[in-house]
Structure formats: structure tokens, C-alpha cells
C-alpha positions as CSV (number, residue, x, y, z in Angstrom):
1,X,-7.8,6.7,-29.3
2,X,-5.4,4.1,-31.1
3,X,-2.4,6.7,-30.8
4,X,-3.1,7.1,-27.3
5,X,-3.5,3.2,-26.4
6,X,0.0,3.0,-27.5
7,X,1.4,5.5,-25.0
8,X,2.5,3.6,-22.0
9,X,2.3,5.1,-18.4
10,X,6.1,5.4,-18.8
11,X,6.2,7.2,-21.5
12,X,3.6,9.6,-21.0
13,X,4.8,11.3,-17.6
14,X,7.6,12.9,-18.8
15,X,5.5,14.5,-21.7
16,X,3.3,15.9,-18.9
17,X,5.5,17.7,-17.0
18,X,5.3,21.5,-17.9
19,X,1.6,21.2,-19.7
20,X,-1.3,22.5,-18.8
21,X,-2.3,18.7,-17.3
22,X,-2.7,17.4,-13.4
23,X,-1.4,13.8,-13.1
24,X,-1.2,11.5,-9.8
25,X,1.1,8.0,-10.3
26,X,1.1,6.0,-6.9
27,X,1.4,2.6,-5.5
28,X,-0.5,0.9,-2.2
29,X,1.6,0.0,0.9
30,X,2.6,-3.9,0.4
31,X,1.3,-4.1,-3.5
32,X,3.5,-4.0,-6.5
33,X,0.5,-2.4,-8.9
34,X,1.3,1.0,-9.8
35,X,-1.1,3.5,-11.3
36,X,-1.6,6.7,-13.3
37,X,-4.3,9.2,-13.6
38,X,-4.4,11.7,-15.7
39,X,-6.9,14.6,-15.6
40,X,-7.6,16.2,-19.5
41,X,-9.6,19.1,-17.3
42,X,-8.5,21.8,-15.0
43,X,-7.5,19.9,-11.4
44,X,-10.0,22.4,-9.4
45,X,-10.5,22.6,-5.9
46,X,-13.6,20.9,-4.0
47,X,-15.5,20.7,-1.3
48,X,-17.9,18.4,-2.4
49,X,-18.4,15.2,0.0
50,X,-16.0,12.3,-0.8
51,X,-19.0,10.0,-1.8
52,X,-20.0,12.3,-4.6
53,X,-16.6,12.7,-6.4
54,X,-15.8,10.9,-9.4
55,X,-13.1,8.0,-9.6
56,X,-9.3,10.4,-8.7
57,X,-7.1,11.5,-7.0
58,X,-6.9,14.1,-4.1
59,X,-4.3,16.3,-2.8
60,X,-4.9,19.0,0.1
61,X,-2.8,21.9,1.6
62,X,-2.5,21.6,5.4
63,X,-3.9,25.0,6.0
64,X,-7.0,24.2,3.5
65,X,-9.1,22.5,6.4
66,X,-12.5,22.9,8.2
67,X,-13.9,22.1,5.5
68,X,-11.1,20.4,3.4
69,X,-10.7,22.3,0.1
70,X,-8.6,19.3,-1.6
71,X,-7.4,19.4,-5.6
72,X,-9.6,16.6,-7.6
73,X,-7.8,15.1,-10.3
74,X,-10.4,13.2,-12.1
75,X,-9.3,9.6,-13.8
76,X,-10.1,10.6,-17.2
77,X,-7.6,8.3,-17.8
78,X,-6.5,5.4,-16.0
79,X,-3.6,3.0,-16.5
80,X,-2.9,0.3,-14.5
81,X,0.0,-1.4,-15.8
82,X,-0.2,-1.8,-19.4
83,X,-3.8,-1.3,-19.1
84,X,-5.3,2.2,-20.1
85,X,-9.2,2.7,-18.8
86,X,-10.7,6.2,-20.8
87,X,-13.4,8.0,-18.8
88,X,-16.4,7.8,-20.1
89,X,-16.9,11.0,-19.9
90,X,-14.2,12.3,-22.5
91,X,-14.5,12.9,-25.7
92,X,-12.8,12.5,-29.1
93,X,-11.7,15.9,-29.3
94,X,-10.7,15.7,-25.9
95,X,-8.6,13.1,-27.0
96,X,-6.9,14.3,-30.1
97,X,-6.7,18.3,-28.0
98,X,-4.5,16.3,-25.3
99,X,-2.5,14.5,-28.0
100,X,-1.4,17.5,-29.6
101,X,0.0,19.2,-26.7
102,X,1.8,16.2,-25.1
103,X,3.8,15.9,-28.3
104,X,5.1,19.5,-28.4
105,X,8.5,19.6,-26.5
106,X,8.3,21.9,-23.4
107,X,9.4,25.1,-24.0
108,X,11.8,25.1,-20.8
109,X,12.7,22.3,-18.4
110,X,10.9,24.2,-15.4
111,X,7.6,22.0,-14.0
112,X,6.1,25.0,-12.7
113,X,6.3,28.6,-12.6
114,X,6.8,28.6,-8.7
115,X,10.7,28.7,-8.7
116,X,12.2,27.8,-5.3
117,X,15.3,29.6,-4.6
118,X,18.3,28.7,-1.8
119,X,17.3,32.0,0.5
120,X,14.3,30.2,1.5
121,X,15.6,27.1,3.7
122,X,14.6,27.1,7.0
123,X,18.2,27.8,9.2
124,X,18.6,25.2,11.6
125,X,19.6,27.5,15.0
126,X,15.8,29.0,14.4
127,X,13.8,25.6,14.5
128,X,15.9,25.0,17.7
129,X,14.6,28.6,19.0
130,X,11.0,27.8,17.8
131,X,11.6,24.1,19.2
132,X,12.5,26.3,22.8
133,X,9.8,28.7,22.8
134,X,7.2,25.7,22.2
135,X,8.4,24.0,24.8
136,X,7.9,26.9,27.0
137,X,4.4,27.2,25.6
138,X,3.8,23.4,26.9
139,X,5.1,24.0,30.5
140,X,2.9,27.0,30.8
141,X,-0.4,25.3,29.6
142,X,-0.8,26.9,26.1
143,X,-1.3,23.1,24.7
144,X,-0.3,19.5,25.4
145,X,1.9,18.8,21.8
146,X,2.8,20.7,19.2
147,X,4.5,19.4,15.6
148,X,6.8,21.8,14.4
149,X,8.2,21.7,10.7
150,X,11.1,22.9,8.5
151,X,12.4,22.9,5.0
152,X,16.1,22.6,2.9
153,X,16.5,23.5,-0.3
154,X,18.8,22.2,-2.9
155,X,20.1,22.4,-6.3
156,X,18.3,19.5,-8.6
157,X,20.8,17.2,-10.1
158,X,20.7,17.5,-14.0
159,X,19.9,13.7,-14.5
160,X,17.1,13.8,-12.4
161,X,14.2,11.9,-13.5
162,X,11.0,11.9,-12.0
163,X,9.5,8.4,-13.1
164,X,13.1,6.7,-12.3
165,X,13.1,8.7,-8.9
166,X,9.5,7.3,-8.4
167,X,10.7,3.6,-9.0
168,X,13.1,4.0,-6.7
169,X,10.7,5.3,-3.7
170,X,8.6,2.5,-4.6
171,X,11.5,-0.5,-4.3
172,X,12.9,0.8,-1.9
173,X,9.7,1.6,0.8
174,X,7.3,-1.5,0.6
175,X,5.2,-0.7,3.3
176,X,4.5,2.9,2.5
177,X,1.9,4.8,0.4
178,X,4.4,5.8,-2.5
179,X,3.3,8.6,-4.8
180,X,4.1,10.9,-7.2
181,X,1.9,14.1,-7.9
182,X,1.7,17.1,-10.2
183,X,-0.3,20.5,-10.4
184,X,0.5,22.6,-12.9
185,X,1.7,26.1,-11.1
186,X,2.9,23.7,-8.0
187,X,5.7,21.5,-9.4
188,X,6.1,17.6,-9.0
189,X,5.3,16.5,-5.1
190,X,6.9,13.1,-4.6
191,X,6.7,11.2,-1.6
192,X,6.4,7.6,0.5
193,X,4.6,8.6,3.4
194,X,4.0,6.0,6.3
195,X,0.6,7.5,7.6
196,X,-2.8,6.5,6.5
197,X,-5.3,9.2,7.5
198,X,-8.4,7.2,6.3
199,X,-9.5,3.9,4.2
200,X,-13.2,3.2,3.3
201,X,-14.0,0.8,1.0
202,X,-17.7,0.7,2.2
203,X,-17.3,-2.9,4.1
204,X,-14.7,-1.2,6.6
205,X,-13.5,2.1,8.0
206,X,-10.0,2.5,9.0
207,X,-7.4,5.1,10.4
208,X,-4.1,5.1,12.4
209,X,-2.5,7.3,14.9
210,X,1.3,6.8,13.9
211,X,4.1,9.2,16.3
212,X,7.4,8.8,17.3
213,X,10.6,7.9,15.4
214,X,13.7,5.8,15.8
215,X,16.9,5.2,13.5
216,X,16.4,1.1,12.9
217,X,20.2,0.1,12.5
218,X,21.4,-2.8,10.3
219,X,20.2,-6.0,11.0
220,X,17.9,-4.5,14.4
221,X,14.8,-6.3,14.9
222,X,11.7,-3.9,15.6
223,X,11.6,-6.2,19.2
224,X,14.9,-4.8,19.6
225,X,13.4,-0.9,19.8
226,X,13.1,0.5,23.1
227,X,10.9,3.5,23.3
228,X,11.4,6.6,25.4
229,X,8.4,8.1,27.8
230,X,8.3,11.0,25.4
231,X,8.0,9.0,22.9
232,X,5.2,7.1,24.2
233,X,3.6,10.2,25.2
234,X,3.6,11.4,22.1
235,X,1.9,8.2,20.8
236,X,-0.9,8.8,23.2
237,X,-1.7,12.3,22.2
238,X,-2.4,11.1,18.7
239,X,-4.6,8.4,19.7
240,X,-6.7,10.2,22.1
241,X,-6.9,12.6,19.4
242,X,-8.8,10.0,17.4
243,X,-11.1,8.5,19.8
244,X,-11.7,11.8,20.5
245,X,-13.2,12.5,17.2
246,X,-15.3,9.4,16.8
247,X,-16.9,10.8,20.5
248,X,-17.9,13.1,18.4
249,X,-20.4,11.5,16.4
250,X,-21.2,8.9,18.6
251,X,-19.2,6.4,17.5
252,X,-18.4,3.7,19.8
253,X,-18.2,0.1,17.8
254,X,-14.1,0.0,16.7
255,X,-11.6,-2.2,17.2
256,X,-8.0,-0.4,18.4
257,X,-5.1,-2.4,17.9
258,X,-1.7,-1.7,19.0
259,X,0.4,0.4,19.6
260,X,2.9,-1.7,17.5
261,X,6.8,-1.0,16.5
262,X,6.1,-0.4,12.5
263,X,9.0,0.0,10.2
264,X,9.1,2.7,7.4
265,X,12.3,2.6,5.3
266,X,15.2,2.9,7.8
267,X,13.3,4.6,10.8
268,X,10.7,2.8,13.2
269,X,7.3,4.5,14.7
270,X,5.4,3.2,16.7
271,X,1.1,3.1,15.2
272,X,-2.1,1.7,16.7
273,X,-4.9,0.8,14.3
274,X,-8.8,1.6,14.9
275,X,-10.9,-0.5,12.3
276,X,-14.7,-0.1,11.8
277,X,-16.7,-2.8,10.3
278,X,-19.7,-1.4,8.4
279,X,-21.4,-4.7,9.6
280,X,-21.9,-4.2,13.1
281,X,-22.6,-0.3,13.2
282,X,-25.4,2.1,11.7
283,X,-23.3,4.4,9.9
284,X,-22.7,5.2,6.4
285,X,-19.5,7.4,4.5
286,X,-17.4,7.5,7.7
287,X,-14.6,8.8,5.5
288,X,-17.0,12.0,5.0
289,X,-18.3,12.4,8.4
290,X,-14.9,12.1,9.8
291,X,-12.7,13.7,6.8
292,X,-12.3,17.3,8.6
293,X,-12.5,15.8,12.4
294,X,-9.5,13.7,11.6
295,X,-7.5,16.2,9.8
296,X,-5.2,18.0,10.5
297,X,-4.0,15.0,12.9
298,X,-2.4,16.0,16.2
299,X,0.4,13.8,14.1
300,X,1.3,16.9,12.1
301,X,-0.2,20.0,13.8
302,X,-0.8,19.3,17.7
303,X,-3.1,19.4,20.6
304,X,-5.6,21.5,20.9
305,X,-5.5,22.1,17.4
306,X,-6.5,26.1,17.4
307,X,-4.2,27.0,19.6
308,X,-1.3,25.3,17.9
309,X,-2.3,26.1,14.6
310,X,-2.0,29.8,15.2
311,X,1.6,28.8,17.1
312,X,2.1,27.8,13.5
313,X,1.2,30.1,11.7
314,X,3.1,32.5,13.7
315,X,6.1,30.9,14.1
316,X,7.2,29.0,11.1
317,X,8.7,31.4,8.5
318,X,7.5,29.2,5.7
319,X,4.2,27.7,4.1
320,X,4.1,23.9,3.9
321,X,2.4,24.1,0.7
322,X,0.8,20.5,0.5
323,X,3.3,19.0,3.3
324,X,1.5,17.6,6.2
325,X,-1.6,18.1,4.1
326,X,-3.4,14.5,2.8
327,X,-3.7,13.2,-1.0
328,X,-4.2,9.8,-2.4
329,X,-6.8,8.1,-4.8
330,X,-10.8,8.6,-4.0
331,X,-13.5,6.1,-5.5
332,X,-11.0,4.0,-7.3
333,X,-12.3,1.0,-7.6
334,X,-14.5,1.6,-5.1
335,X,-12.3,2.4,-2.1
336,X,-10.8,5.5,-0.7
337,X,-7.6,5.7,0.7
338,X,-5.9,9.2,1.8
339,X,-2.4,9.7,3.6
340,X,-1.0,12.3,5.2
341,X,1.7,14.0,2.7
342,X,4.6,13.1,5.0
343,X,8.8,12.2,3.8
344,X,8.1,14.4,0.6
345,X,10.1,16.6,-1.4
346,X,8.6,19.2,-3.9
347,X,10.2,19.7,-7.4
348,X,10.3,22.8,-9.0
349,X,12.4,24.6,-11.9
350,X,16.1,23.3,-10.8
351,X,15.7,23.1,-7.4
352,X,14.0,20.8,-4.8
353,X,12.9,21.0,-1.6
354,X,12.6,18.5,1.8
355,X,10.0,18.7,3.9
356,X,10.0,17.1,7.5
357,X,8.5,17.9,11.1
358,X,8.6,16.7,14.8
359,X,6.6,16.2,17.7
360,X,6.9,18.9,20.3
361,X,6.4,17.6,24.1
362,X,7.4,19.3,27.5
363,X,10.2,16.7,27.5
364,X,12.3,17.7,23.7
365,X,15.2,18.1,23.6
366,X,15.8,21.0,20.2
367,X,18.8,19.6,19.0
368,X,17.2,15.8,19.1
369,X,14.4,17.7,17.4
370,X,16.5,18.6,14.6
371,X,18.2,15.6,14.3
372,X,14.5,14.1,13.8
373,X,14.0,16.0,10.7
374,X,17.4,15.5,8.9
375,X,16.6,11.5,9.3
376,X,12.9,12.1,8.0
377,X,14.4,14.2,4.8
378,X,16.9,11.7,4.1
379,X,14.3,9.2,3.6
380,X,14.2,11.5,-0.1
381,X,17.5,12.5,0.3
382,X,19.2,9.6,-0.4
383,X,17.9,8.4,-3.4
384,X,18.5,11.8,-5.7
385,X,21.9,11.3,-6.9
């Protein structure tokens, strides 16, 4: 236990990478604390209700839904800052077993045995086409919206760093759920995602709808944005999408504010809050009765949601793995707050790859559509060399 309480959160990540251990480090939108959990057992899938996990750390694919089959990685240990907080739950041996490995040097620099290699981007003249055939889909009444995604693949630069990287995210996007993530067999997920798909600290329920996106220029003022009606459109599916779900069990006692200009990085969206106060209605673990309504948002798959899914699943020669999926920490400290996996990039052997989507209306325009996504991957992008 000493040897280990000597270990700082620092030091221990890069010792984890490549071993048989699931870790989650992330920091809060507008806080400075950064935390890391490490799991000493086997990060398994669930479907057990939110209010029955143990204190961790969730991460979901975006086609594991209805029910939501997310990754637990349980806080067997905890460090907040310099502070380290052992589970109960673990034992000596446990201890002195996870010791051991972490010391041995990995046997190759690869995080996971899922190797990504440059064949696999997504070409940019067929996201136009799929952009052009969903559009067509729209005018003839298939569905209302659809989010359409794509990928790019690059080489890993050799002085790449995964706690530095995560530093950087985290300076760099204040207002954004910051995070860092890894599974072994799945690589290191790193992200700063703008989106909150639910927040229940049992005093107050809380989600946002959050759709479109502008470039904010040096020195614009978020007054200064002036929003398009496809924009604005877009905005509207979401939030109907929302209200929507809480018709559906009744639910009539929120509060919606907004839609608001909110900033993320260098790029604007516009986001309208709905807050429940546990005070004034007869409900109990929203964030379990509302968990699979809410996801997957119309934000990142579209409206209806069967219909576009299988558009999806058709269309997009890729699988978005955990993109557009949700993760973040679950009964820590007694609150649950889970994001949609949005502006991430996933790390494996010496290659990386970007993630990004966009919001298909009757009115897009492909190539505007594709622009979209190069500005959401840069959010990454730019801070890897």
C-alpha cells in the first residue's frame, strides 16, 4: 500500500498503457480538479441500472443502445490530485498483483492490439455522396435530420504523450468535459466534448440539446454570431427530441433555458438547458429512467431514430467504435455526469484516428458539411505536434 501511495496520478498512466488495466482520467467543464480511476478488475460490460453501480467510470459504443450496454471501470482506485482513495473493496494481494505488472516495461509501444491502418479513412467525395443521398432521403419523407459521421487517419507523432496531450485538451477547452480513457483491446480515447447527455446528483436532473456549429474568429463576441435557418432548425430537432422523451414518462415539471450562443474551443453552438429539481416533482433516478430515451440524441444519430440508424448502418463504411457513444464518471461522489463522446480521437499502435459528424437537414449543403467535420477534428488536430 506504501509503494503505491507514492505513485502519483502522473506517473502511473504511462505504466498502464499496454497492461491488462482499464483507466478513465478526466476533468469537469469550468473546474481545474482532475481525476484518475483505475480499475484492478476486468472493465466488463453492464446493464445494470445507473443507481446500482459502484463509484466509476462509464464508456458506451453508439450502437450498444436500447438498453445501454456501457464499459464500467470501477474506482478501485481514486486519485484526486495528490490524493489517492483505495476501494474498499480491494485487497492486499490485489495490491501487490497490480504493482508487479505496472513495473514491467511494455513489451511493445502498441496500447492495443486493434491497429488502425491509413486504408481505412473515410474519402471525402463519399461523405459528400452520402451527405447527397440523405438529403434526398429528407425531401422524400424518410426522416426529418440525420447526423452523418466520418473518420481520418494519421501517423502518431513519436513524441506523443498521452498525459501531456491530456494537459493540453484540458488548458486549452475550459468549458468542456475533458477526458482521457483506456480499454485494453480498444486503445487510448481522448477527447473534450461540449455535450452533456445527463447530470444527477439526486437534488437535480439535468440535460442539454446542443446543434449547430460556427468558426468564432479572433476577438468575435458570441453576440456577434448570426445563425442560419438551418442552423436553427437543426437546434429544434434536438430539443423536441428531448421534450419528447420526458412526454414519455410523464414528465412535465422542467425548466428549459435557452437556446444560447455557447462557445467550445474555437467553434460556437448554439444549446438550450432543461433542469429538473428533485424538489418539486415525484420522481426518483431520472438518469435511469431516461438513460436509453435520451440516447442516442437526435444530436449524433437523427430523427426518427430507427429509421436513421439503419441509414447508418447502411451507409457509413466505418464503425464509430465509442464515437458519438457517452462515457464519463457514475456515482462519484455522489453525482453522475455522462457526455456524449464528441471532438475525440482514438489512439492505437502508431496511428490515430479523428472522429467528427454533422447535422443533415433538407437545406445542407455537402461540401459545407464537410467543411463542418474538418473544423470539429481540428479541435484534436491541433494540439498533436
Amino acid at each position: 500500500m506504501n509503494r503505491l501511495a507514492s505513485i502519483s496520478a502522473t506517473d502511473i498512466v504511462p505504466k498502464l498503457i499496454g497492461k491488462p488495466y482499464a483507466f478513465a482520467a478526466w476533468r469537469m467543464p469550468q473546474s481545474t480538479e482532475r481525476m484518475l480511476i483505475v480499475s484492478l478488475n476486468k472493465a466488463e460490460q453492464t446493464s445494470s441500472p445507473i443507481s446500482e453501480l459502484s463509484p466509476g467510470f462509464l464508456i458506451n459504443r453508439f450502437a450498444d443502445n436500447h438498453p445501454a450496454k456501457p464499459y464500467h471501470i470501477k474506482a478501485d482506485l481514486l486519485f484526486r490530485s495528490d490524493e489517492l482513495k483505495i476501494s474498499t473493496e480491494v485487497s492486499g494481494q490485489q495490491i501487490d498483483d497490480f504493482l508487479k505488472v505496472i513495473e514491467k516495461p511494455n513489451d511493445s509501444q502498441t496500447p492495443s492490439n486493434k491497429v488502425i491502418t491509413a486504408s481505412q479513412s473515410s474519402p471525402s467525395d463519399s461523405f459528400e455522396n452520402m451527405v447527397v443521398q440523405a438529403v434526398e432521403k429528407i425531401k422524400q419523407g424518410a426522416f426529418e435530420k440525420i447526423v452523418l459521421a466520418r473518420h481520418q487517419d494519421i501517423h502518431l507523432p513519436e513524441n506523443f504523450l498521452p498525459v501531456a496531450f491530456f494537459d493540453r485538451i484540458c488548458s486549452n477547452y475550459p468549458n468542456a468535459f475533458c477526458n482521457m480513457v483506456y480499454v485494453p483491446g480498444e486503445g487510448i480515447w481522448v477527447g473534450a466534448t461540449p455535450e452533456l447527455l445527463l447530470s444527477d446528483n439526486k437534488e437535480r436532473f439535468k440535460t442539454v440539446a446542443l446543434a449547430g456549429t460556427k468558426v468564432l474568429q479572433p476577438g468575435q463576441s458570441l453576440t456577434e454570431i448570426a445563425w442560419t435557418q438551418k442552423e436553427i432548425e437543426e437546434q429544434a430537432f434536438v430539443c423536441r427530441y428531448i421534450i419528447n422523451c420526458f412526454k414519455k414518462i410523464r414528465l412535465r415539471e422542467y425548466v428549459e433555458k435557452g437556446p444560447k450562443t455557447f462557445q467550445a474551443g474555437n467553434l460556437a453552438h448554439l444549446k438550450t438547458e432543461y433542469v429538473v429539481d428533485y424538489a418539486e416533482v415525484n420522481y426518483e433516478n431520472l438518469a435511469d429512467q431516461l438513460l436509453n430515451l435520451l440516447n442516442p440524441t437526435s444530436a449524433v444519430c437523427g430523427m426518427p431514430l430507427e429509421e436513421t440508424q439503419q441509414f447508418i448502418e447502411q451507409y457509413e463504411p466505418f464503425d464509430r467504435s465509442f464515437y458519438a457513444g457517452f462515457l464519463g464518471p457514475v456515482n462519484v461522489d455522489g453525482s453522475t455526469d455522462l457526455f456524449v463522446n464528441l471532438r475525440c480521437m482514438q489512439v492505437t499502435g502508431n496511428r490515430v484516428r479523428f472522429y467528427a459528424g454533422a447535422g443533415i437537414t433538407e437545406d445542407s449543403n455537402p461540401a459545407s458539411e464537410l467543411n463542418e467535420t474538418v473544423l470539429k477534428m481540428s479541435v484534436m488536430k491541433q494540439f498533436l505536434d
